[in-house]
C-alpha positions in Angstrom: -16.3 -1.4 24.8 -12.0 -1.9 24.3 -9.4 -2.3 25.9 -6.7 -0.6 27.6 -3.2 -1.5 26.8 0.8 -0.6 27.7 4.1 -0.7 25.6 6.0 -3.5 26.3 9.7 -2.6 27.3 10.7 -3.8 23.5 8.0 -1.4 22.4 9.0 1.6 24.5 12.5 0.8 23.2 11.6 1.3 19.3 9.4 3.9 20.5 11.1 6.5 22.7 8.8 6.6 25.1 5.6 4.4 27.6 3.0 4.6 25.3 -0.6 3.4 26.9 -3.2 3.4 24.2 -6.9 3.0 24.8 -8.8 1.5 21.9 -12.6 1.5 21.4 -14.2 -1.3 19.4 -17.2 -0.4 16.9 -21.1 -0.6 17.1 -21.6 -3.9 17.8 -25.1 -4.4 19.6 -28.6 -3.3 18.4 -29.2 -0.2 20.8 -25.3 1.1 20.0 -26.6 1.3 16.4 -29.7 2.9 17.8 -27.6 5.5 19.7 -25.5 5.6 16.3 -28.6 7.5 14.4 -29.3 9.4 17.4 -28.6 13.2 16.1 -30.3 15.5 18.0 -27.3 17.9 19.5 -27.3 17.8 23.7 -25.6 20.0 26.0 -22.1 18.3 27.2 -22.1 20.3 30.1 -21.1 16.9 32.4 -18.1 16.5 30.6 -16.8 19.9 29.5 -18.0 23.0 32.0 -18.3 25.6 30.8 -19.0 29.0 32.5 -20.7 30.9 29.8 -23.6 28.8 28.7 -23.4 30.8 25.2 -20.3 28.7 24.9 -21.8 25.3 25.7 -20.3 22.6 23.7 -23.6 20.0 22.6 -22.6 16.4 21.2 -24.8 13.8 19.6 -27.2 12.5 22.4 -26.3 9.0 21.6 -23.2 9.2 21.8 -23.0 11.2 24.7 -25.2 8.4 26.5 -22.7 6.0 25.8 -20.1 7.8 27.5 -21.4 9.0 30.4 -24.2 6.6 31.0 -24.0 3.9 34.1 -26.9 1.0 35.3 -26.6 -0.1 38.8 -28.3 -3.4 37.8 -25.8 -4.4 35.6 -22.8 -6.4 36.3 -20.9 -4.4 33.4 -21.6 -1.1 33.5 -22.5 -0.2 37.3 -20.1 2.6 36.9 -19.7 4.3 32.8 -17.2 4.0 30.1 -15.9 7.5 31.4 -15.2 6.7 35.0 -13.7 3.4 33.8 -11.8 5.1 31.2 -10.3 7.9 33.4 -9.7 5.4 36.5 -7.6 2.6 34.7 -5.3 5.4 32.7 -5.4 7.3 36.3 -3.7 4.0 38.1 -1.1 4.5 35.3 0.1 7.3 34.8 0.9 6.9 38.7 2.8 3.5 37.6 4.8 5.3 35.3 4.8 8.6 36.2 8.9 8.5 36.3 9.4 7.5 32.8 8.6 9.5 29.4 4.8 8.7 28.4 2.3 9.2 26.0 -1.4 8.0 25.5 -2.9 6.5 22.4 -7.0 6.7 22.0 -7.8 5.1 18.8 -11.5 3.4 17.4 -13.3 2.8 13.9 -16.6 4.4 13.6 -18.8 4.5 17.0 -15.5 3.5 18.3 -13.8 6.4 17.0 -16.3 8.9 18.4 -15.5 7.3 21.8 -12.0 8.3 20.9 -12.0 11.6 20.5 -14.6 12.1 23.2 -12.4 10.1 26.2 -9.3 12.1 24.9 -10.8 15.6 24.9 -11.9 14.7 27.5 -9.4 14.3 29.8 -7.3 16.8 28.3 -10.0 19.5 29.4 -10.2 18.0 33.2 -6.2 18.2 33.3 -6.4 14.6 33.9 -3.3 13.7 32.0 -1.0 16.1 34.5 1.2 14.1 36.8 3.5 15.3 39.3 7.2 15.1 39.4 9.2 16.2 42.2 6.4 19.2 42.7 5.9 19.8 39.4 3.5 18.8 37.1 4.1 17.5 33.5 1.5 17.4 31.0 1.5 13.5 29.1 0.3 14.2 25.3 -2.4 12.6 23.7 -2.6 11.3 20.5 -5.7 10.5 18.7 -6.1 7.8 15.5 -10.0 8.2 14.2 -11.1 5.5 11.7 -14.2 6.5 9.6 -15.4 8.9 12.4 -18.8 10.8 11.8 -19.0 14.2 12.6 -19.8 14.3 17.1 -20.5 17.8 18.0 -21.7 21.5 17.4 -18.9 24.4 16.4 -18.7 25.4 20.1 -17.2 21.5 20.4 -15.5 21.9 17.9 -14.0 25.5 19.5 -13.1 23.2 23.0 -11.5 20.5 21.2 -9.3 22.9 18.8 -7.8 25.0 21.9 -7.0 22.0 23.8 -3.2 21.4 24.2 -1.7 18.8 24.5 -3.7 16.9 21.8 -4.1 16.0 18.0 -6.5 14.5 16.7 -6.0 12.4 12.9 -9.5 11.6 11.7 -8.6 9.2 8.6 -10.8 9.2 6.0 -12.1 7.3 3.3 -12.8 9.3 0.1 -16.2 7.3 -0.6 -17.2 6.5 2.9 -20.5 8.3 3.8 -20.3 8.1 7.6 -17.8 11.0 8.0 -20.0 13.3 6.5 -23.2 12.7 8.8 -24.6 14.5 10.7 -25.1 17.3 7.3 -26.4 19.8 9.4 -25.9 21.7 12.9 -22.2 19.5 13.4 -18.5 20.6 12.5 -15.9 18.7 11.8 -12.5 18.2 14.1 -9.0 17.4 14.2 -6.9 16.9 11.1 -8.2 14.8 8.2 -5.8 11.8 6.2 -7.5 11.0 3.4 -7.4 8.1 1.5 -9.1 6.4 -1.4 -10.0 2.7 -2.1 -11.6 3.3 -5.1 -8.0 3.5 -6.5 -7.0 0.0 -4.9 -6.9 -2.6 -7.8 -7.2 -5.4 -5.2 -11.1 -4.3 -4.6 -14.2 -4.5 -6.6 -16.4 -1.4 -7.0 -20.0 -1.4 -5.0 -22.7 0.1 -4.0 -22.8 -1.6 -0.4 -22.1 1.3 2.4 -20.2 -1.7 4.5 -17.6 -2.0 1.1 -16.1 1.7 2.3 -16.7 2.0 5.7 -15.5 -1.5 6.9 -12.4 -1.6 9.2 -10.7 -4.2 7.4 -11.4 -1.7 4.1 -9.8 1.1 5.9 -6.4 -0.7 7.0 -6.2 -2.3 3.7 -6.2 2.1 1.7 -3.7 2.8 4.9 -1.7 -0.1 3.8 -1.6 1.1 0.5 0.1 4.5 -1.5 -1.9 6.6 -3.3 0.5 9.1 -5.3 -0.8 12.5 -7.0 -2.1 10.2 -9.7 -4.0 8.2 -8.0 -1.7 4.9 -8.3 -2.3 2.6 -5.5 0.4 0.4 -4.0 0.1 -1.7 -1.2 3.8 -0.9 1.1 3.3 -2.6 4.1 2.6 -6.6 3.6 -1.1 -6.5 5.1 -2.7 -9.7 3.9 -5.0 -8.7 0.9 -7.4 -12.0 2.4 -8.6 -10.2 5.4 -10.5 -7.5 3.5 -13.0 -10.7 3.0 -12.7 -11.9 6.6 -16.4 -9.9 6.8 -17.1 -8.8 3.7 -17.4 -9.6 -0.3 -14.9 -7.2 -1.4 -11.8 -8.7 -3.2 -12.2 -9.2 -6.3 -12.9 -12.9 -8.0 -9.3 -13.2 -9.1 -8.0 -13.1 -6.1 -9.6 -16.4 -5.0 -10.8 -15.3 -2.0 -14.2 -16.5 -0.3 -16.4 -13.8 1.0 -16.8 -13.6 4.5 -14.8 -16.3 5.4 -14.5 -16.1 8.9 -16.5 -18.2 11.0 -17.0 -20.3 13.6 -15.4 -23.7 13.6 -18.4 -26.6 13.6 -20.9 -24.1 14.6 -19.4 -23.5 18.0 -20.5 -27.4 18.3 -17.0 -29.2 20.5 -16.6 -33.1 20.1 -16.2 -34.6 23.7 -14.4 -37.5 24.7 -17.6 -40.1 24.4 -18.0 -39.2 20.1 -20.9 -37.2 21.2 -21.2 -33.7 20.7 -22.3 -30.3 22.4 -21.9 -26.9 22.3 -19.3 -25.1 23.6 -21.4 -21.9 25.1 -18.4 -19.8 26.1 -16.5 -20.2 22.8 -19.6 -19.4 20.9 -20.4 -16.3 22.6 -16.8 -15.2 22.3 -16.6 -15.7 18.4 -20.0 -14.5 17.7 -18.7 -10.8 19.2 -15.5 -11.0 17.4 -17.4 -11.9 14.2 -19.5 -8.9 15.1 -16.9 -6.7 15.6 -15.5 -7.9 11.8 -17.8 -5.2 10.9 -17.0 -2.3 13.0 -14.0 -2.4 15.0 -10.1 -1.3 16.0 -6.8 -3.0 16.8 -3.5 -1.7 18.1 0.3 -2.7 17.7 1.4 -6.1 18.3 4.2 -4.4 20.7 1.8 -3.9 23.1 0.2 -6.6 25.9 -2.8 -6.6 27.1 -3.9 -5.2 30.8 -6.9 -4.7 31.2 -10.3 -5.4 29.9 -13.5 -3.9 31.7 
């Protein structure tokens, strides 16, 4: 489901501060996409108590079932994303208790949902309090949603807004659908960036849902300036190609092939003898990655790697 990952002393350096950031990937397999459509509201009772029931905070039922949900028969999940979550950031906060730190949740689409849940989430358990010298310091949270859709009722939204210390950026863009669904019975959190990549010249116009919603579409606006008039400008030097790693997007001119990313030889690896065979573990690694083309989240190249559960 993501990773969890720690500033590097060069990081914390430019930064001012530890920051340990917990990214979500995207939908990537058939019954997350399932759960994706799953609207009916649920009571959230398991993750924020409440003790007037009036006040209960419901969330999507899918998405709540991804959270909180565990299967003793599998060798992945025997314990959920939750208690994963909330035991790996637990471990470090006592690491680095003694230095200044902050946490990071970020994710595109279902992963983004997982974001703001996770971080809400331990904001309302006081899970992000650690104690120096007898006293305890609350660690902000920070979170970065990509094309979230809308999780929960207005009594969510009521928990989430009085929780302290925590912001929430949902980034937005202007003709992606999924942030406006559910229509009915949600509310929308947190504070909304938006941008607009009908105004990037790099991208032709379609009617494809994936053309707007697509990570690589999304880093591609946020790379870009869009002034009062609309101009679009890309600042940062993000490579124009990857828009197509998944998609058909760029424009001809460009000379760009569509979904260019794939798998070397179809996963097939030459061995020493000329003959050839398929290299299983490779295969299954790509084909999630190429998966995840679609519907996913990445972090700062100052920060290493820890864990992965």
């Amino acid at each position: 489901m993501g990773y969890i990952a720690v500033a590097t002393d060069q990081g914390k350096a430019m930064l001012g501060r530890r920051d340990i950031v917990v990214a979500w990937r995207g939908t990537l397999q058939p019954y997350e996409w399932a759960n994706d459509f799953d609207f009916p509201l649920e009571p959230a009772i398991s993750v924020f108590p409440v003790t007037d029931p009036k006040d209960n905070p419901r969330i999507g039922s899918g998405w709540l079932d991804i959270y909180t949900a565990s299967d003793s028969r599998s060798p992945y999940d025997t314990t959920s994303a939750q208690e994963q979550v909330q035991g790996e950031l637990k471990r470090l906060l006592e690491l680095y208790k003694d230095e200044e730190i902050s946490i990071t949740f970020t994710g595109h689409s279902l992963g983004a949902v997982m974001s703001v849940l996770s971080a809400a989430d331990l904001v309302y358990g006081k899970k992000n309090n650690i104690n120096i010298n007898l006293q305890k310091k609350q660690v902000p949270i920070t979170v970065f949603a990509f094309g979230s859709p809308r999780i929960g009722d207005h009594n969510f939204k009521n928990v989430v807004d009085s929780l302290q210390p925590l912001n929430i950026l949902r980034i937005v863009n202007v003709p992606d659908v999924a942030p406006h669904y559910p229509l009915l019975l949600y509310s929308e959190i947190g504070e909304v960036l938006e941008i607009n990549t009908l105004n990037s010249t790099y991208l032709k116009r379609s009617l494809n849902f994936r053309n707007y919603h697509n990570l690589e579409i999304y880093l591609h606006g946020m790379a870009g300036m869009q002034d009062t008039d609309g101009v679009f400008k890309l600042e940062i030097g993000r490579d124009i190609s990857l828009v197509n790693k998944g998609l058909d997007a760029l424009k001809d001119e460009y000379l760009v092939p569509s979904t260019w990313r794939c798998l070397a030889n179809k996963g097939m690896l030459q061995m020493d003898d000329g003959t050839w065979k398929l290299d299983v573990h490779r295969r299954d690694h790509d084909d999630d990655v190429d998966a995840d083309d679609n519907d996913d989240s990445s972090t700062s190249n100052q920060l290493q790697e820890l864990n992965t559960d």
